[in-house]
N, C-alpha and C positions, 0 to 999 in steps of 0.2 A: 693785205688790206685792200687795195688796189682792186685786186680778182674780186675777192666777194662786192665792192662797189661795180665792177662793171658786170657781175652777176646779177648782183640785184636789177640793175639798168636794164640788161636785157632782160629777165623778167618782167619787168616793168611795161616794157615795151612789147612784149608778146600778147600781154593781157590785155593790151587798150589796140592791138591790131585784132587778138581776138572779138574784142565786143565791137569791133568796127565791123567786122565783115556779120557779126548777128545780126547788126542794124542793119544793111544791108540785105540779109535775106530775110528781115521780119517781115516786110509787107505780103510776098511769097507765102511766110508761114501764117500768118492772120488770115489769109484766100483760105487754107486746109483746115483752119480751126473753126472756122464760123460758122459752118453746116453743123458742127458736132451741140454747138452752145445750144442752151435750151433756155425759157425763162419759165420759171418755177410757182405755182401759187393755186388758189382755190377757188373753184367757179361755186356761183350758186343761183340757181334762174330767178330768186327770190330779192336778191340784192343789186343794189347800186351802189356803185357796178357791179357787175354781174362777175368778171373776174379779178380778184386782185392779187396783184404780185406778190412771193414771200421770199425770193431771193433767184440766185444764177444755177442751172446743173449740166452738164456734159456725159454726153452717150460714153463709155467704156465695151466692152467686153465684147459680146459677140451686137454689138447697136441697139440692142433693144433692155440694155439698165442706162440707166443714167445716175452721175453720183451729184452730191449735194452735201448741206450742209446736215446735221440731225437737228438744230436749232430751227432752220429755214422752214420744214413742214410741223415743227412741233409750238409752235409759237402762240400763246394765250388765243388771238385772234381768230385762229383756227379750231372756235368750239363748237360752232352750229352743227349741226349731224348731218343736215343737208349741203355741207358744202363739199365738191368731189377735189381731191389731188388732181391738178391738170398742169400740162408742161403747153408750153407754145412753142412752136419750129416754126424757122424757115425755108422756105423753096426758093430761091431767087426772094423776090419783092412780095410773096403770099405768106402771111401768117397764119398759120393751121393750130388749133387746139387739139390736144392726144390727152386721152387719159390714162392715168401712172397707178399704181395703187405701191405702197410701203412693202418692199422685200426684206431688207436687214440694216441696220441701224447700230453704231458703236458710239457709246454716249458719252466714255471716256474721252475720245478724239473727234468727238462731234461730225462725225460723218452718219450719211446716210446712201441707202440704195434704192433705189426705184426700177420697176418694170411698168415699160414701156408699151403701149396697146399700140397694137398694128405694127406697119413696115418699119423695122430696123433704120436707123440714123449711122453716118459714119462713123465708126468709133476710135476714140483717139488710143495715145499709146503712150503707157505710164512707166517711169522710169523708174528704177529703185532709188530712194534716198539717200543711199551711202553715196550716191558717186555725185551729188550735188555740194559745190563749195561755195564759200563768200566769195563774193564779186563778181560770181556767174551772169551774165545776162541774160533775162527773163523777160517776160510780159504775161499779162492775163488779160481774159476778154469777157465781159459780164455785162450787166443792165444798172449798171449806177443809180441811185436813187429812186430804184422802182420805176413804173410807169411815169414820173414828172418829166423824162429826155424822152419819153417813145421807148418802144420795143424792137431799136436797134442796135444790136450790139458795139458796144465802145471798149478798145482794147487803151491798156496801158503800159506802158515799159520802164525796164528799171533792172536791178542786180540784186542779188539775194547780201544782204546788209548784215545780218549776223544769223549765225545758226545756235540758237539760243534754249534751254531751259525752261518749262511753262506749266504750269497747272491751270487746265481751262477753267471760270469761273459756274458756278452751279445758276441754274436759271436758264439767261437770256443770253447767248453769246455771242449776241451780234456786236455788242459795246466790249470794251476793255478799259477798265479805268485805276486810278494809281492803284488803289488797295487791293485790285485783284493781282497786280503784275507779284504785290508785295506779298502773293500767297504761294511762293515758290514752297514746294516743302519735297518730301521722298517720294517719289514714285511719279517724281516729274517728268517731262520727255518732251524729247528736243520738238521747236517748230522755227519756220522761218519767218525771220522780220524783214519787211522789204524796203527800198528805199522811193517809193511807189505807193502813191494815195487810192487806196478802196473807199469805195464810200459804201452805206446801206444800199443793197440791192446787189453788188459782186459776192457777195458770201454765196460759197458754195461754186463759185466759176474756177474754172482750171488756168492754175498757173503751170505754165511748158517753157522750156525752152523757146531762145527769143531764134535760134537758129534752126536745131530742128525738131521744133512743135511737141517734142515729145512730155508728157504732164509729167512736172516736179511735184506738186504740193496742189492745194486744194486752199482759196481765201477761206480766209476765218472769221477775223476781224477787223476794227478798225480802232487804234486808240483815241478814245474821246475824249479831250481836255472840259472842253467847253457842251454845250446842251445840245441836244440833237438838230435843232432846228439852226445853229452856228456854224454846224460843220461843212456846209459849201464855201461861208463865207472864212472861216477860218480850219481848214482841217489842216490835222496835227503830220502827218506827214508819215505817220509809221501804221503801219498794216502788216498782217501778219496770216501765212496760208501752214495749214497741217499737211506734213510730210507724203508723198505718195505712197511711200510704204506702207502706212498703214490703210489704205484704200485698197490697197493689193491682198492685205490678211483680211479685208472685212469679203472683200471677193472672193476668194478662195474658200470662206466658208458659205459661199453660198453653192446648193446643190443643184446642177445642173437641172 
């Protein structure tokens, strides 16, 4: 009895030395993430504004896709025919507009791929989801509530809270509300609930490793209690990012 108590101790003790020395090398790992983030959405010279945000994406592969969410570019708002996919970079303090156009798309997992016009971005590096567990420490770095912060990216941190069971909602999957969570059924498949507030605009930004940057999962969602227009003043605290693995199968089918 004794042994497994001072087993567990040490246990205990190793996990909160490991997520010490994460925090410790996040700020490190935030410098190598923030060239790769992109912010996501649709110019159109006819509108004001001319572009507006539809959520977060991150260069992968060889730097010239970027992944995202599949809700983030397919979203009602985006029905003019003159409005183009554009991503925005950073250089240092210069914000540059790139145009994307839709590579491949998995609607089961709500991901998407984009290619990237012009010079390659840094590309991050996705880990496979089996070897990610509860309590890992993490962080993700996105554009929280669209253009109303600026077009500077805001990272957040936290540890993967459960690895849980999910059927995404059909629609609009930027919200999660009681009666979708309550449509668990067959052919469900695991995603991660974090203990780290998303808000609208992180969907589609890369969650990595809080130690070494490498992408676990992809934000999803944000669970909404209250109206959208509440959620600054009261967000619910649970968020939720889709596995890297499956980012990994939706690349792999795409053809060089």
């Amino acid at each position: 009895m004794i042994r497994r108590l001072l087993r567990a101790l040490l246990a205990g003790m190793l996990a909160l030395l490991g997520n010490s020395h994460a925090a410790a090398a996040l700020p490190e790992t935030i410098e190598r993430i923030k060239p790769s983030v992109v912010v996501v959405g649709t110019f159109n010279k006819l509108r004001s504004p001319q572009f507006v945000m539809r959520g977060t994406g991150f260069a992968v592969g060889d730097g010239s896709l970027i992944a995202t969410n599949a809700h983030v570019i397919n979203r009602p708002e985006r029905g003019d025919a003159q409005d183009i996919l554009m991503v925005l970079t950073r250089n240092g303090g210069e914000v540059r507009p790139r145009e994307v156009r839709l590579l491949a798309s998995d609607a089961e997992h709500d991901l998407a791929v984009l290619r990237l016009a012009g010079p390659p971005l840094p590309a991050l590096t996705l880990r496979v989801s089996d070897s990610v567990r509860e309590g890992q420490a993490i962080a993700f770095t996105g554009f929280p509530i669209g253009g109303a912060l600026g077009f500077s990216p805001v990272t957040h941190r936290g540890v993967i809270a459960s690895i849980t069971p999910i059927v995404l909602p059909g629609g609009n999957a930027g919200e999660l509300r009681d009666k979708s969570i309550r449509r668990l059924r067959s052919g469900a498949f695991h995603i991660f609930q974090l203990d780290a507030t998303a808000y609208p605009g992180n969907s589609g930004g890369p969650l990595y490793d809080a130690e070494s940057g490498e992408v676990l999962g992809v934000i999803n969602m944000v669970f909404v209690k209250a109206t959208k227009e509440a959620i600054l003043e009261k967000p619910s605290g649970i968020s939720y990012a889709i596995p890297a693995g499956f980012l990994i199968e939706l690349l792999d089918k795409i053809k060089p």
